[in-house]
Structure formats: C-alpha cells, structure tokens
Residue, then its C-alpha position, 0 to 999 in steps of 0.5 A: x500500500x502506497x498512501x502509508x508510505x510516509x505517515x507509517x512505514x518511513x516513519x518506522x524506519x527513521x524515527x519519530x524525530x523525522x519532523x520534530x529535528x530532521x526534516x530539513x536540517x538533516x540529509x536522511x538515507x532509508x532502506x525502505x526494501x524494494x518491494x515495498x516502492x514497487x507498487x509506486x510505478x513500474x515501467x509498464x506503468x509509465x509506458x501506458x502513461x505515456x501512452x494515453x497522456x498526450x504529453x509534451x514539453x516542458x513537462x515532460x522534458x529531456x536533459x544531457x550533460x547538464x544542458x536541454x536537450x532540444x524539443x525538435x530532436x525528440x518532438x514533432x508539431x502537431x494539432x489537437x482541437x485547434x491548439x498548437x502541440x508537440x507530440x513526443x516521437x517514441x523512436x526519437x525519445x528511444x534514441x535520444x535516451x540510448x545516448x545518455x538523455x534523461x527523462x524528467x516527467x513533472x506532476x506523476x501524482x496528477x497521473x498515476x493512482x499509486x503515486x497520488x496516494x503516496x503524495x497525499x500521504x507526504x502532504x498529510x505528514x509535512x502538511x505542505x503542497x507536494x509534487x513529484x517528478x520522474x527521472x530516468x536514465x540509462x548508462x553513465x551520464x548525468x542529466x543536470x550538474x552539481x546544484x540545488x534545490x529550492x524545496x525540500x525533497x525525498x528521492x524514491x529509488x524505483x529501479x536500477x541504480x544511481x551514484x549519489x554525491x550530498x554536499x550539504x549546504x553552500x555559501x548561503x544556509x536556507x536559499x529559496x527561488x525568489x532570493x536576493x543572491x543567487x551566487x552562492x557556492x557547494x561546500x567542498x566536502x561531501x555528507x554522503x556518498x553512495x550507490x542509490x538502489x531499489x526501495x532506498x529513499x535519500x531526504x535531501x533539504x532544500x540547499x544541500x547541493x547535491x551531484x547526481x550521475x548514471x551508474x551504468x545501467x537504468x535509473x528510475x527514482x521519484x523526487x516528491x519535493x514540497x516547499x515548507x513555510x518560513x518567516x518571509x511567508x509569515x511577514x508578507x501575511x502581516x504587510x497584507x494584513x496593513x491594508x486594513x490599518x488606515x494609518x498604514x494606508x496613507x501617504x509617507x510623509x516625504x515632505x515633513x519634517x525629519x521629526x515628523x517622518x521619524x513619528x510616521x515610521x514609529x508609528x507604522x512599526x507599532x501597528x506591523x508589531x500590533x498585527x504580529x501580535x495578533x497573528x502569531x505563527x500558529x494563527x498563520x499555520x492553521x490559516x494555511x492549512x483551511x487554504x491548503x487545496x484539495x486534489x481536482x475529483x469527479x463524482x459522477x452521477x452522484x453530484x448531478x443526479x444527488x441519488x442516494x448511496x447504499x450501504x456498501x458503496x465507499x465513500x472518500x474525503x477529499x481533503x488532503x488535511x483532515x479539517x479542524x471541526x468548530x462548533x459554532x453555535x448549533x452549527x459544526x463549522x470545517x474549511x477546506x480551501x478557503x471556503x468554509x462549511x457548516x453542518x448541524x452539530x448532530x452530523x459531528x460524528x459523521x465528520x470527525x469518523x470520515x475525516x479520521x479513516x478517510x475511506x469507508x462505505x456508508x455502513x461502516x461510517x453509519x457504524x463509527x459514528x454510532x448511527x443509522x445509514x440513512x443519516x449517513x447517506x444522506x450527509x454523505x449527499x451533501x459532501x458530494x454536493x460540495x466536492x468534499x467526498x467522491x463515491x465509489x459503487x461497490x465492486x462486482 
C-alpha cells in the first residue's frame, strides 16, 4: 500500500524525530526494501502513461550533460482541437535516451493512482503542497550538474541504480527561488556518498547541493519535493494584513519634517508589531492549512443526479488535511480551501469518523459514528454536493 508510505512505514524506519529535528536540517538515507516502492510505478506503468497522456514539453522534458536537450530532436508539431502541440516521437525519445538523455516527467501524482496516494500521504505528514517528478536514465551520464534545490525533497529509488554525491549546504544556509543572491557556492566536502538502489529513499533539504550521475545501467527514482513555510511567508501575511490599518494606508510623509517622518515610521512599526501580535505563527499555520487545496475529483452521477448511496458503496474525503471541526453555535463549522462549511452539530460524528479513516462505505461510517445509514447517506449527499467526498459503487 502506497498512501502509508510516509505517515507509517518511513516513519518506522527513521524515527519519530523525522519532523520534530530532521526534516530539513538533516540529509536522511532509508532502506525502505524494494518491494515495498514497487507498487509506486513500474515501467509498464509509465509506458501506458505515456501512452494515453498526450504529453509534451516542458513537462515532460529531456536533459544531457547538464544542458536541454532540444524539443525538435525528440518532438514533432502537431494539432489537437485547434491548439498548437508537440507530440513526443517514441523512436526519437528511444534514441535520444540510448545516448545518455534523461527523462524528467513533472506532476506523476496528477497521473498515476499509486503515486497520488503516496503524495497525499507526504502532504498529510509535512502538511505542505507536494509534487513529484520522474527521472530516468540509462548508462553513465548525468542529466543536470552539481546544484540545488529550492524545496525540500525525498528521492524514491524505483529501479536500477544511481551514484549519489550530498554536499550539504553552500555559501548561503536556507536559499529559496525568489532570493536576493543567487551566487552562492557547494561546500567542498561531501555528507554522503553512495550507490542509490531499489526501495532506498535519500531526504535531501532544500540547499544541500547535491551531484547526481548514471551508474551504468537504468535509473528510475521519484523526487516528491514540497516547499515548507518560513518567516518571509509569515511577514508578507502581516504587510497584507496593513491594508486594513488606515494609518498604514496613507501617504509617507516625504515632505515633513525629519521629526515628523521619524513619528510616521514609529508609528507604522507599532501597528506591523500590533498585527504580529495578533497573528502569531500558529494563527498563520492553521490559516494555511483551511487554504491548503484539495486534489481536482469527479463524482459522477452522484453530484448531478444527488441519488442516494447504499450501504456498501465507499465513500472518500477529499481533503488532503483532515479539517479542524468548530462548533459554532448549533452549527459544526470545517474549511477546506478557503471556503468554509457548516453542518448541524448532530452530523459531528459523521465528520470527525470520515475525516479520521478517510475511506469507508456508508455502513461502516453509519457504524463509527454510532448511527443509522440513512443519516449517513444522506450527509454523505451533501459532501458530494460540495466536492468534499467522491463515491465509489461497490465492486462486482
């Protein structure tokens, strides 16, 4: 099973200071064993991708010796209703990666069930928006040079091997993509140095520089890469906050005095010190996580129709995070995506069980929640209603 993958079976490997003092302070190797990654992707898998996803550059993309390859040499142009594309040639792919390109394919979780469910469950673990990209490779080249990333990662070898060189972090700790030097230098020593294998799983922080390369044969591994809050996201959700003080809204005193502009800018420090008094980290993370988005799902004919679910269809919450229940009055209030839903306090239960097991049938939510099917059919059409739950008829 694939959506335990992080919350469960790495946990068990590393340790539960994983999120508490690892996570991206430290570099992390794993042995997770071959058989447990395998469901993730296999190569028939990714050839039927390929095969039913028209896809194209940039996402999916070839690199050789640290430069793009070109589009030309392994796409044609072509149409599909009306709109310009570029169709991927297999022969020209085959070749291209016969000579030492590698294959990078962003967002695998937006294609491949498996994936998604393991991604999902890293969102759930690092409560951060995740992606996962594939990298393959034969032979000895490499794709890209020594660098860095700008999100933190844990790379999932799925087959074959690949030599890996983790520097750690360079000339300037904690970089991010919208930075203000982007000249910053790899140390010159090396954290880790090994052979990548199948079911070993490596948890690179954001800035480690690290050095990737061919090991001979074929190379197949996931990066899932996610992008942690900081202090910078923390003040600009204060300086947004400002609009709503007059006083931070009117015009800078340029033509006073010395004195009077010093009592401007001591007062607008006052105010920004009042908002981050008001909106510490905690009202900022969990206003986060109501914004945290949920995964693009259709439940048809359910939602068009509302026909009722029998007891023995499965019933699937589509909140990645588990929402915060509020009562609120004789109301129970949750939030996902920024949008906020209010429920009479009597279907609490029926919330509070979904939200924990993610997956049942009406009867086992009737069941956990201590009440009738009815009742959770019929809440269970509500949340369809409201994209918070898909329906799965039982199979035959």
């Amino acid at each position: 099973m694939t959506d335990r993958l992080f919350t469960r079976t790495l946990r068990d490997a590393v340790g539960e200071d994983l999120l508490t003092t690892r996570l991206s302070q430290e570099f992390v190797f794993a042995d997770l064993g071959a058989e447990t990654v395998e469901p993730l992707l296999t190569f028939d898998a990714l050839s039927d991708i390929l095969s039913t996803h028209q896809l194209e550059p940039p996402r999916l993309r070839l690199h050789r010796a640290g430069r793009p390859v070109p589009v030309a040499d392994y796409t044609d142009p072509g149409e599909a209703s009306g709109a310009a594309r570029r169709l991927v040639r297999p022969e020209a792919l085959y070749r291209q990666l016969r000579e030492g390109a590698s294959l990078v394919l962003d967002g695998v979780d937006r294609l491949h069930p498996p994936v998604r469910a393991a991604t999902d469950d890293l969102m759930r673990l690092v409560r951060e928006r995740a992606q996962v990209n594939l990298y393959l490779i034969w032979g000895d080249s490499h794709g890209f040079d020594t660098h860095w990333d700008d999100h933190d990662t844990f790379v999932v070898q799925l087959a074959g091997t690949k030599k890996w060189q983790v520097h750690g972090q360079g000339t300037r700790p904690y970089p991010m993509k919208a930075d203000t030097d982007h000249t910053h230098r790899a140390p010159d020593t090396t954290v880790w140095e090994g052979v990548l294998r199948p079911g070993q799983v490596l948890h690179v922080p954001r800035g480690w520089w690290h050095t990737v390369t061919g090991n001979g044969d074929v190379s197949m591994h996931l990066t899932f890469g996610f992008t942690r809050a900081t202090g910078i996201d923390w003040a600009h959700s204060l300086l947004g906050r400002l609009q709503d003080v007059e006083f931070a809204r009117t015009d800078l005193p340029r033509f006073a005095s010395a004195e009077e502009r010093r009592k401007h800018r001591h007062e607008l420090v006052r105010h920004l010190v009042d908002l981050a008094e008001q909106h510490g980290l905690d009202s900022f993370l969990a206003e986060r996580d109501e914004r945290f988005p949920r995964r693009q799902s259709f439940a048809l004919p359910w939602a068009v129709d509302g026909s009722a679910p029998g007891p023995d269809t499965t019933v699937e919450f589509t909140p990645i995070l588990p929402p915060a229940l509020v009562r609120d009055g004789t109301k129970i209030a949750l939030a996902v995506s920024g949008r906020r839903y209010t429920f009479p306090c009597a279907a609490e239960p029926l919330l509070a069980a979904l939200s924990e097991a993610r997956v049942l049938t009406v009867a086992e939510l009737a069941e956990r929640a201590g009440t009738d099917q009815d009742t959770a059919a019929a809440l269970v059409r509500v949340l369809v209603r409201h994209q918070l739950a898909l329906l799965r008829r039982p199979s035959t």
